[in-house]
C-alpha positions as CSV (number, residue, x, y, z in Angstrom):
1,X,-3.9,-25.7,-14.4
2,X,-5.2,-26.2,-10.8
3,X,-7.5,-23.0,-11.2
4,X,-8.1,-20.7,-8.5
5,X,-10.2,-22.6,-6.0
6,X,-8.4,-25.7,-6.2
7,X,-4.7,-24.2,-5.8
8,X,-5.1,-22.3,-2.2
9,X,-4.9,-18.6,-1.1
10,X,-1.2,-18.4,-0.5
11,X,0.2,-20.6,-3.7
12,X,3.3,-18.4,-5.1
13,X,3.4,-15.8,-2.1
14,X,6.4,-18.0,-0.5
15,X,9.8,-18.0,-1.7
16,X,12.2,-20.7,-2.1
17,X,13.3,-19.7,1.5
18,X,9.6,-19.8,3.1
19,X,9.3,-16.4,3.3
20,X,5.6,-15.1,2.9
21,X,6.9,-12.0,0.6
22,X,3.3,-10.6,1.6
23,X,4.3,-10.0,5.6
24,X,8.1,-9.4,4.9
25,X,8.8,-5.7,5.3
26,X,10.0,-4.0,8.4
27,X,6.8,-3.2,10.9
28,X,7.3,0.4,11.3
29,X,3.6,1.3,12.4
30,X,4.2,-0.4,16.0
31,X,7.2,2.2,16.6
32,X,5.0,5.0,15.2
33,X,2.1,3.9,17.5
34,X,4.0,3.3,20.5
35,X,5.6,7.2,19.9
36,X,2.0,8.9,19.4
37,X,1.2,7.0,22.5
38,X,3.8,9.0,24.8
39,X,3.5,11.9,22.6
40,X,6.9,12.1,21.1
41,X,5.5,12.6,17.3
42,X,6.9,14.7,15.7
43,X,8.8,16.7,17.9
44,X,11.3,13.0,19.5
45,X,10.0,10.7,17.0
46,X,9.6,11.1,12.9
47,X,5.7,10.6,11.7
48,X,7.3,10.1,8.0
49,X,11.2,8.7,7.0
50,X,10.8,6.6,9.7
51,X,14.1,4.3,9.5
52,X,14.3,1.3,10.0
53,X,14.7,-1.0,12.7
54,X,18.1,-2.4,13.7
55,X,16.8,-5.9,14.0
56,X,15.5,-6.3,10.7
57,X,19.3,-4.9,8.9
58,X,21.0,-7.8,11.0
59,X,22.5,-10.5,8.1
60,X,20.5,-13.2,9.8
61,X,17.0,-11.5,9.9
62,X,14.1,-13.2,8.4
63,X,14.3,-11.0,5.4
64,X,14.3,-12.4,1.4
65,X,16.8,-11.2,-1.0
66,X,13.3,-9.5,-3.4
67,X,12.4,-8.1,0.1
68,X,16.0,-6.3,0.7
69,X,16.1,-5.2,-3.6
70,X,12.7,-3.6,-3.2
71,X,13.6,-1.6,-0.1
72,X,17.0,-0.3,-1.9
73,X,15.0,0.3,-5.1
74,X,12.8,2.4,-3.0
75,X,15.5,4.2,-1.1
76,X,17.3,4.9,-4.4
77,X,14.0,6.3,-6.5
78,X,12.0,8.6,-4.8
79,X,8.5,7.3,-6.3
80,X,5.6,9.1,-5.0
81,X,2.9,6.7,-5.9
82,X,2.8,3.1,-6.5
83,X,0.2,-0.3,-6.5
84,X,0.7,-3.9,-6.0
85,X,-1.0,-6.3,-7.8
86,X,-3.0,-9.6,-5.9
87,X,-5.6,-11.6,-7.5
88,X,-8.4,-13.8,-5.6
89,X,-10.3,-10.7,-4.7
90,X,-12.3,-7.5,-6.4
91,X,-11.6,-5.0,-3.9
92,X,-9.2,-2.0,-3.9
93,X,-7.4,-2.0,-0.1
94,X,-5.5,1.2,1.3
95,X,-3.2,1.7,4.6
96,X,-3.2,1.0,7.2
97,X,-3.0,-2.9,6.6
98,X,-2.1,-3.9,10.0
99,X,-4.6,-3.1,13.1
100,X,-3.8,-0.5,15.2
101,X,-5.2,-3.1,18.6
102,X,-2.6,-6.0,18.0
103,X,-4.6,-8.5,19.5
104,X,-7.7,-7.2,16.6
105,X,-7.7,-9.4,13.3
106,X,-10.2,-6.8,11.5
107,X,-10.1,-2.4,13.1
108,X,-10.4,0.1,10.9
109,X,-7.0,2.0,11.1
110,X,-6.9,4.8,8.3
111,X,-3.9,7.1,8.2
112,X,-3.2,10.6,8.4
113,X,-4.1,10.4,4.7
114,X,-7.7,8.5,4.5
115,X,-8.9,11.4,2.4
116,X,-6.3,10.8,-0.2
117,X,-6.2,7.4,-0.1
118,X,-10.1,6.7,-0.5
119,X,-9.6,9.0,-2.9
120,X,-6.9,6.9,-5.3
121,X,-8.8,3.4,-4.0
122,X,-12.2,5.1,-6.1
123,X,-10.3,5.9,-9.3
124,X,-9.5,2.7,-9.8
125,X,-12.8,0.6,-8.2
126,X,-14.8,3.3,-10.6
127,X,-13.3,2.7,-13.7
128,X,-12.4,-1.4,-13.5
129,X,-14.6,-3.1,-15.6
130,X,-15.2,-5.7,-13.5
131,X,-15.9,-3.8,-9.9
132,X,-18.2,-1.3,-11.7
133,X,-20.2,-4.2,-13.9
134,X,-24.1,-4.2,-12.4
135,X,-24.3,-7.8,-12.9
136,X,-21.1,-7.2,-10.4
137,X,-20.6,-11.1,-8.2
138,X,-18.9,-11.6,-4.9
139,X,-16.0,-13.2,-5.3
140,X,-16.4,-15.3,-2.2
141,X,-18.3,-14.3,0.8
142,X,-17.0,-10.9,1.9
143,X,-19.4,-8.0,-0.1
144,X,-17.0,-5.4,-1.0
145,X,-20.4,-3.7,-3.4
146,X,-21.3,-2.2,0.0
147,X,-17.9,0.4,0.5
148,X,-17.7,0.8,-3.5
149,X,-15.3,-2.0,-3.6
150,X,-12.9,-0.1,-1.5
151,X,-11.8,-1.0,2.0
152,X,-9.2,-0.3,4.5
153,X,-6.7,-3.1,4.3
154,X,-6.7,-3.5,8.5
155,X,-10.4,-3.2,8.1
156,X,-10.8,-6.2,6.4
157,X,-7.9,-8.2,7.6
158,X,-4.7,-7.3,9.5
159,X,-1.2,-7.5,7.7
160,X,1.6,-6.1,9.7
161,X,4.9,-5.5,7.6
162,X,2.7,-5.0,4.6
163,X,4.8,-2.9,1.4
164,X,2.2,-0.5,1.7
165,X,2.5,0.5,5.3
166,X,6.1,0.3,4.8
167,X,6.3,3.0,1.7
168,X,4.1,5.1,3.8
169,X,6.2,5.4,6.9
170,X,9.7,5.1,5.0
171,X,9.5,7.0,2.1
172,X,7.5,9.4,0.0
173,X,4.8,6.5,-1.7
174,X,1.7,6.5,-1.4
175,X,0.8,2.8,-2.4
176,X,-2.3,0.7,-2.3
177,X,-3.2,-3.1,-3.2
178,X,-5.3,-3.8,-5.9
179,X,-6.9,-7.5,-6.0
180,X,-8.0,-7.5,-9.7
181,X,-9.9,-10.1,-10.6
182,X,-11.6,-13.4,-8.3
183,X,-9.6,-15.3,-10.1
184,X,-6.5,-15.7,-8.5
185,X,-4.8,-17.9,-11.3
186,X,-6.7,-17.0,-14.5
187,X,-6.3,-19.6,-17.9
188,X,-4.7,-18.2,-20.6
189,X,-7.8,-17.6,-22.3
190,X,-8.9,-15.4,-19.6
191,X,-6.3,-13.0,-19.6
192,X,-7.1,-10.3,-22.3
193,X,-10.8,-10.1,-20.8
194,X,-8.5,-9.5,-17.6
195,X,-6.5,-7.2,-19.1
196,X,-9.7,-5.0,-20.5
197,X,-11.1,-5.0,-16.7
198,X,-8.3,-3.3,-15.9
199,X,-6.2,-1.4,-18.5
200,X,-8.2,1.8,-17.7
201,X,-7.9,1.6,-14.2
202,X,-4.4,1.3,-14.6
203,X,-4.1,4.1,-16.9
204,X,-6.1,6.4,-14.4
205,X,-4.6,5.3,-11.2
206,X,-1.3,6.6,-13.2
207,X,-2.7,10.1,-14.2
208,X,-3.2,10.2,-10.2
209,X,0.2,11.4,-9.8
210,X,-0.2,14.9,-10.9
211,X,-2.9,15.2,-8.3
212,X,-2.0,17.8,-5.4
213,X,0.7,20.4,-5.0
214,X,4.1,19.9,-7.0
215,X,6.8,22.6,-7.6
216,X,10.3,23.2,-6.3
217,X,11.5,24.2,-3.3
218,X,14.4,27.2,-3.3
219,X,16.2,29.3,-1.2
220,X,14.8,32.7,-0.7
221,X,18.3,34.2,-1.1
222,X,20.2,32.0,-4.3
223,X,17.4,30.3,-5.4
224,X,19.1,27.0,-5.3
225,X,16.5,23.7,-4.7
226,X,16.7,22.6,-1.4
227,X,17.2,18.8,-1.0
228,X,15.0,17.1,2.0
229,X,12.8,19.9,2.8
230,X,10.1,18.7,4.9
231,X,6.5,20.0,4.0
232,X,3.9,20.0,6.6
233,X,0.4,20.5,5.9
234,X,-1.9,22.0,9.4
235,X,-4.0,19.2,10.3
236,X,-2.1,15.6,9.0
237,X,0.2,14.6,10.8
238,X,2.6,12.7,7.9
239,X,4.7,15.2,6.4
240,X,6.8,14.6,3.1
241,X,10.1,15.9,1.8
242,X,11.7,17.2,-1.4
């Protein structure tokens, strides 16, 4: 009832704990940085399935019950591709979130992956009603028109233990943050125009999946499926496994 501009940025992100959901996932990057920096990927330290840290599995760490269920569910299902939903923006945000300088608010810090990810933050800029419109307005100040409503998340502001960094590094997902619509609290009015902005992009972000190579890998010998294979591609350093 408040609208948008009069409720604040961060209304709903906390729980009933006080934990920003938003920053709440383990910060993996750091561990992956501090490796590449003494030159311990891959052959010492993992550049994918990288586990988590003790601290953050300890009963009293600052982590919320949705925060632990999400990481299980994610462990459990081995989902390849995924997309949160934010409002108060138009702008389609891919990993890296968090700066690669800790001390930098805003660095672009693209993954082993940009190509990919630029790739899957265009389908769904192109085809969103609302980010493609020509009579297209900023939202508030920052003018997202100029990158084709795409951005790198660290880029535009640093989020370390961000769900996208973290299904990146952890698992198999390739996940990005779509902020749908300026209104960050839309009437109930607004919300089938909403929906039409969107439903395409949704649809074609989806069809995304069957993007790229897919198959089974076997033994040469019984032709069995081998579990956990990891595939490596020459020139990215983020590998993946069955």
């Amino acid at each position: 009832r408040q609208g948008s501009e009069l409720s604040g940025w961060a209304m709903g992100r906390w729980t009933y704990e006080g934990i920003d959901l938003n920053h709440n996932f383990a910060d993996l990057n750091t561990a992956l940085w501090d490796a590449e920096d003494h030159d311990l990927v891959p052959h010492a330290f993992p550049n994918h399935y990288i586990p988590i840290p003790e601290y953050y599995t300890l009963a009293n760490a600052t982590v919320a019950p949705e925060t632990r269920a999400v990481i299980d569910w994610m462990q459990r299902y081995p989902f390849v591709l995924s997309a949160n939903l934010h409002g108060g923006e138009l702008v389609v945000t891919y990993p890296f979130d968090m700066t690669r300088t800790y001390w930098k608010a805003q660095e672009p810090t693209p993954t082993a992956d940009d190509g990919v990810f630029r790739w899957l933050a265009t389908v769904y800029a192109t085809s969103n009603l609302a980010m493609a419109s020509d009579e297209r307005r900023l939202c508030h100040y920052d003018d997202f028109t100029r990158f084709g409503n795409i951005i790198n998340g660290a880029d535009w502001h640093t989020v370390p233990g961000s769900m996208n960094d973290f299904s990146y590094l952890h698992t198999n997902c390739f996940e990005i943050t779509v902020e749908l619509s300026c209104d960050k609290f839309p009437h109930a009015s607004e919300l089938p125009a909403e929906w039409e902005n969107n439903r395409e992009s949704l649809l074609l972000y989806m069809e995304q999946v069957h993007r790229g190579i897919k198959g089974v890998v076997r033994d040469g010998d019984t032709e069995q499926g081998i579990a956990n294979a990891i595939i490596s591609v020459d020139g990215i350093n983020h590998d993946v496994r069955t």
